[in-house]
C-alpha atoms as an extended CHARMM CRD file, in Angstrom:
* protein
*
       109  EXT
         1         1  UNK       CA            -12.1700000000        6.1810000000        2.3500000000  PROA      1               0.0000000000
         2         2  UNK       CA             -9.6150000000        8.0880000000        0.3470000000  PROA      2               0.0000000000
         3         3  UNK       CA             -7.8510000000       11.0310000000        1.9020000000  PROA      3               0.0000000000
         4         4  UNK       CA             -8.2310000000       14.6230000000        1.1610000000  PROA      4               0.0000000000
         5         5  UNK       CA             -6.4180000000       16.6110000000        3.5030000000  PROA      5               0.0000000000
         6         6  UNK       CA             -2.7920000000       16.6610000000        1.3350000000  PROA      6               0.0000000000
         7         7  UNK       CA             -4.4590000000       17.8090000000       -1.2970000000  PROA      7               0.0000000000
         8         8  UNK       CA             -6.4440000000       21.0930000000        0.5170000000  PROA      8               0.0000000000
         9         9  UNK       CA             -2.9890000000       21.2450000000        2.5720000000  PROA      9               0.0000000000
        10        10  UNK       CA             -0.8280000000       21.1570000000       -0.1220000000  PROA      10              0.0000000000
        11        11  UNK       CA             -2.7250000000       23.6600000000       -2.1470000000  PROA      11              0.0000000000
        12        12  UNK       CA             -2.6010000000       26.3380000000        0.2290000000  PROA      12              0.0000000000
        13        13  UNK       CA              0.6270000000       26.0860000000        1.2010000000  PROA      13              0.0000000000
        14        14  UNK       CA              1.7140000000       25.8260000000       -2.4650000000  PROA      14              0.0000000000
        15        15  UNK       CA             -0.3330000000       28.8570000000       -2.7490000000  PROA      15              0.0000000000
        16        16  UNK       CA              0.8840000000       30.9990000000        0.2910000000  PROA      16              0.0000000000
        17        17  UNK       CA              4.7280000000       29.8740000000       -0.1320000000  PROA      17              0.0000000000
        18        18  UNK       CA              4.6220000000       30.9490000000       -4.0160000000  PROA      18              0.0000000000
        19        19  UNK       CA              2.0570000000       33.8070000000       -4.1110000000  PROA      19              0.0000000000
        20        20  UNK       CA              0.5260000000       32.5750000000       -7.3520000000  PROA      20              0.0000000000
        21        21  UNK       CA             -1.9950000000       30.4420000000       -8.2930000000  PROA      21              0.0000000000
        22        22  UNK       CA              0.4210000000       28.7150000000       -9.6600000000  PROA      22              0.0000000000
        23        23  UNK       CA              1.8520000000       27.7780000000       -6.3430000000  PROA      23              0.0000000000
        24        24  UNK       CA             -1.0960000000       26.4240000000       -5.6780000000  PROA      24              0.0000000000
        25        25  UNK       CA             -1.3880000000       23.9840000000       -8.7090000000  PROA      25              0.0000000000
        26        26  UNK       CA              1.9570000000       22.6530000000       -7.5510000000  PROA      26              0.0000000000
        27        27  UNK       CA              1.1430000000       21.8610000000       -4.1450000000  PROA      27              0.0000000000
        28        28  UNK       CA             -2.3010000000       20.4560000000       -5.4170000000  PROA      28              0.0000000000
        29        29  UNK       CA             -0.3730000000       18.2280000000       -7.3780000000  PROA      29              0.0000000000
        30        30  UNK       CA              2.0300000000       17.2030000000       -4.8530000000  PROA      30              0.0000000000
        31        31  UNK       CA             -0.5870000000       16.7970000000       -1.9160000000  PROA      31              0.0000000000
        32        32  UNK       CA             -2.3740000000       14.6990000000       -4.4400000000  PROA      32              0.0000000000
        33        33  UNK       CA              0.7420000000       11.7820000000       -4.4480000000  PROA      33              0.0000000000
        34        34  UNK       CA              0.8300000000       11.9220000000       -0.7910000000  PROA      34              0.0000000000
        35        35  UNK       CA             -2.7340000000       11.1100000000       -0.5110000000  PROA      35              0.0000000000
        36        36  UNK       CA             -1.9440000000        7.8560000000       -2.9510000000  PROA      36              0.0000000000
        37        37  UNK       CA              0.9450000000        6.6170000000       -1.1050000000  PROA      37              0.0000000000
        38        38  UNK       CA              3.0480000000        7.5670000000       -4.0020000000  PROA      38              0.0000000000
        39        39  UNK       CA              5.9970000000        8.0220000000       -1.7450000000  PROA      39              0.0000000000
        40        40  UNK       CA              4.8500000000        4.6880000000        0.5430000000  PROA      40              0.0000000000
        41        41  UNK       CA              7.7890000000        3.6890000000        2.2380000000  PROA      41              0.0000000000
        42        42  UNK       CA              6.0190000000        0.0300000000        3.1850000000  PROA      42              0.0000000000
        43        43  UNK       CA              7.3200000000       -1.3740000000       -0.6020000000  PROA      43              0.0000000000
        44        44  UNK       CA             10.7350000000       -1.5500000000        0.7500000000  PROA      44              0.0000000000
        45        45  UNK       CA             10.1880000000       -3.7180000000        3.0970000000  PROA      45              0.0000000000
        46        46  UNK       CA              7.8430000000       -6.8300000000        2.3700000000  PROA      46              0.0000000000
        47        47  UNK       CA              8.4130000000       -8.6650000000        5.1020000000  PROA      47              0.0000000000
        48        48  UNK       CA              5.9920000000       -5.8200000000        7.1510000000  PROA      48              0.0000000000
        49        49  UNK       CA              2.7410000000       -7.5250000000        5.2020000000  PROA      49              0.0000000000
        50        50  UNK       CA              3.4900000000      -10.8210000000        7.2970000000  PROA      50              0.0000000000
        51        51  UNK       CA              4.2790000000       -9.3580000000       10.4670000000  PROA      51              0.0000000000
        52        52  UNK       CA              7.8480000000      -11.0190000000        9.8390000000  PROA      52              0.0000000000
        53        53  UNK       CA             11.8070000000      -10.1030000000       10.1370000000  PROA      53              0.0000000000
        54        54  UNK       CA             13.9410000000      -11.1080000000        7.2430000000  PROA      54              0.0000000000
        55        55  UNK       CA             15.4170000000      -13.5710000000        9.1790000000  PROA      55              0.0000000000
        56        56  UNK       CA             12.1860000000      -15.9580000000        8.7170000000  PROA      56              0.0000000000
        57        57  UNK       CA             12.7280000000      -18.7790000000        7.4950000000  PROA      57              0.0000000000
        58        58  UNK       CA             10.8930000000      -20.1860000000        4.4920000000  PROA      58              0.0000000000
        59        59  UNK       CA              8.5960000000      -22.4730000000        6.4410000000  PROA      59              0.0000000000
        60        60  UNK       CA              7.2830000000      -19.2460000000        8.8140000000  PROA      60              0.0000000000
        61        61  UNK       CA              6.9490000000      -17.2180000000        5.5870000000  PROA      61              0.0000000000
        62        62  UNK       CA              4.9970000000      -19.7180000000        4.0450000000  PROA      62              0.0000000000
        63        63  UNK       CA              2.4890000000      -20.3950000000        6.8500000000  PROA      63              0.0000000000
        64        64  UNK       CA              2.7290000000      -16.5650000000        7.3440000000  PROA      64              0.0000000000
        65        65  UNK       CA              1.5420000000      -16.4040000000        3.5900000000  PROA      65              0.0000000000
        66        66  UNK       CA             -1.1360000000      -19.5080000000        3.6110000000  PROA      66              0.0000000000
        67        67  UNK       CA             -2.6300000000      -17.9260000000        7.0410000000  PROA      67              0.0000000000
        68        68  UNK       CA             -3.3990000000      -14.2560000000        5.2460000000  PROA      68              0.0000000000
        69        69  UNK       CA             -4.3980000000      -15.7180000000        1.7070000000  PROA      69              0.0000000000
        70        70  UNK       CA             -6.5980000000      -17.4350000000        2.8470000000  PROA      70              0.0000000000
        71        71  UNK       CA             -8.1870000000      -14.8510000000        5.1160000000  PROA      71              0.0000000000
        72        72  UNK       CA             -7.9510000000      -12.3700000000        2.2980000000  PROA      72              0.0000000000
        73        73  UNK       CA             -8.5910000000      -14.6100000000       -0.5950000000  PROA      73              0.0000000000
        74        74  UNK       CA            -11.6700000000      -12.9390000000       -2.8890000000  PROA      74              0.0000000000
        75        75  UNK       CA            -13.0390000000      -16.2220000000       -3.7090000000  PROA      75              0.0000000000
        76        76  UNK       CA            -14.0600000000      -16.3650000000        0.2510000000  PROA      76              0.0000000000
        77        77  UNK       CA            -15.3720000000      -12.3630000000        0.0250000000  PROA      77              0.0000000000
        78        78  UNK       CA            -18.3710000000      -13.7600000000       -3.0290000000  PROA      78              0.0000000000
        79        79  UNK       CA            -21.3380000000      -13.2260000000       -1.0530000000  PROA      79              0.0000000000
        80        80  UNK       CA            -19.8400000000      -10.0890000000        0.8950000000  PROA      80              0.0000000000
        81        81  UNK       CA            -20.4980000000       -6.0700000000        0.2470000000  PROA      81              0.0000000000
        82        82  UNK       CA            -18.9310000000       -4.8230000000       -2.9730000000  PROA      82              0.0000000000
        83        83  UNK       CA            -16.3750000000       -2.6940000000       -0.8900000000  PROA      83              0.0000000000
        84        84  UNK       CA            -15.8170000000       -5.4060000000        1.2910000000  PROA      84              0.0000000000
        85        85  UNK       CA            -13.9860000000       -7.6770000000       -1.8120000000  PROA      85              0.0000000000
        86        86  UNK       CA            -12.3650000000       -4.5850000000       -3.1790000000  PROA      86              0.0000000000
        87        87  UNK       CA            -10.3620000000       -3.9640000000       -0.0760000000  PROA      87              0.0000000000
        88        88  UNK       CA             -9.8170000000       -7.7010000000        0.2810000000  PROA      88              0.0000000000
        89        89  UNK       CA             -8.9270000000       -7.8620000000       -3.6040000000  PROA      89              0.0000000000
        90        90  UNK       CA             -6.5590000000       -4.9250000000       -2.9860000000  PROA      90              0.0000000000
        91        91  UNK       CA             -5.0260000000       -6.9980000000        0.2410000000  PROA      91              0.0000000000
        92        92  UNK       CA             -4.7660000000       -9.9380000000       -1.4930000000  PROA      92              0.0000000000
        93        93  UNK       CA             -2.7700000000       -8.3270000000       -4.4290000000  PROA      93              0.0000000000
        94        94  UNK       CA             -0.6290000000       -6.9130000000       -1.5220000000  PROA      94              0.0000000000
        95        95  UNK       CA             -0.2050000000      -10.2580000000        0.0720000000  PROA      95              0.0000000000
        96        96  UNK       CA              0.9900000000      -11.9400000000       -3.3680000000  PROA      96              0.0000000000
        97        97  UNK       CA              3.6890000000       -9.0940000000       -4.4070000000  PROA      97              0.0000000000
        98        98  UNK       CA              5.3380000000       -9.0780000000       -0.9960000000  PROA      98              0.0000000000
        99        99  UNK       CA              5.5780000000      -12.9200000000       -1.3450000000  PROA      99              0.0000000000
       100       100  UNK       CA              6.7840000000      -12.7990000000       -4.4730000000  PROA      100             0.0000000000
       101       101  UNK       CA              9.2760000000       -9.9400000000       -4.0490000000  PROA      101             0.0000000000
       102       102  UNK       CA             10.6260000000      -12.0770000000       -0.8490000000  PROA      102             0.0000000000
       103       103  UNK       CA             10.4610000000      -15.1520000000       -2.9120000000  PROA      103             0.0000000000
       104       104  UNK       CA             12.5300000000      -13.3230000000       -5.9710000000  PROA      104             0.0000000000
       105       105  UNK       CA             14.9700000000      -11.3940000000       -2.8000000000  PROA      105             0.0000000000
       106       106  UNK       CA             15.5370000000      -14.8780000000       -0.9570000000  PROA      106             0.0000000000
       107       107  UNK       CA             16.5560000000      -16.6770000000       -4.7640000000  PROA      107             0.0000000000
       108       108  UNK       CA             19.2330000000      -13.9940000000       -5.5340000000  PROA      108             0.0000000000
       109       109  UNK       CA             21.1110000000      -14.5440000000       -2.1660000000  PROA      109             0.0000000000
């Protein structure tokens, strides 16, 4: 379910610290990217999908990796609810650009 709360919070506040409509508009708007993770701090850090330190080596990252994929995977989610294989789509998508990222982190070093 997607969150509502920044928005209502952010468009009072917006409202009550400005004293214009306005005010509101702006908080709307900025309680709006807080409820999409705009400012998600989790991209920084990729090893946090596998439950990993970036000390790993590449054998744990890739078991780490095989283990979730294949949990994840949509091909496995075909006969399952339609929100059911979005959320695993969405996971899986998350699983494969924190691999890659690492993958693309580890080759520069």
């Amino acid at each position: 379910m997607k969150r509502w709360y920044g928005k209502l919070l952010g468009f009072v506040a917006g409202w009550l610290l400005m004293r214009h409509p306005l005010g509101g508009l702006v908080g709307l708007i900025i309680g709006h990217a807080f409820d999409e993770d705009w400012f998600k701090l989790s991209r920084d850090n990729p090893y946090r999908v596998f439950d990993l330190t970036s000390d790993a080596s590449d054998a744990e990252l890739d078991q780490a990796y095989r283990r979730l994929i294949s949990q994840y995977h949509p091909d496995k989610m075909a006969g399952a609810a339609e929100d059911l294989r979005r959320q695993a789509e969405h996971k899986a998508g998350e699983i494969n650009a924190a691999y890659d990222r690492i993958k693309t982190l580890r080759k520069r070093k």
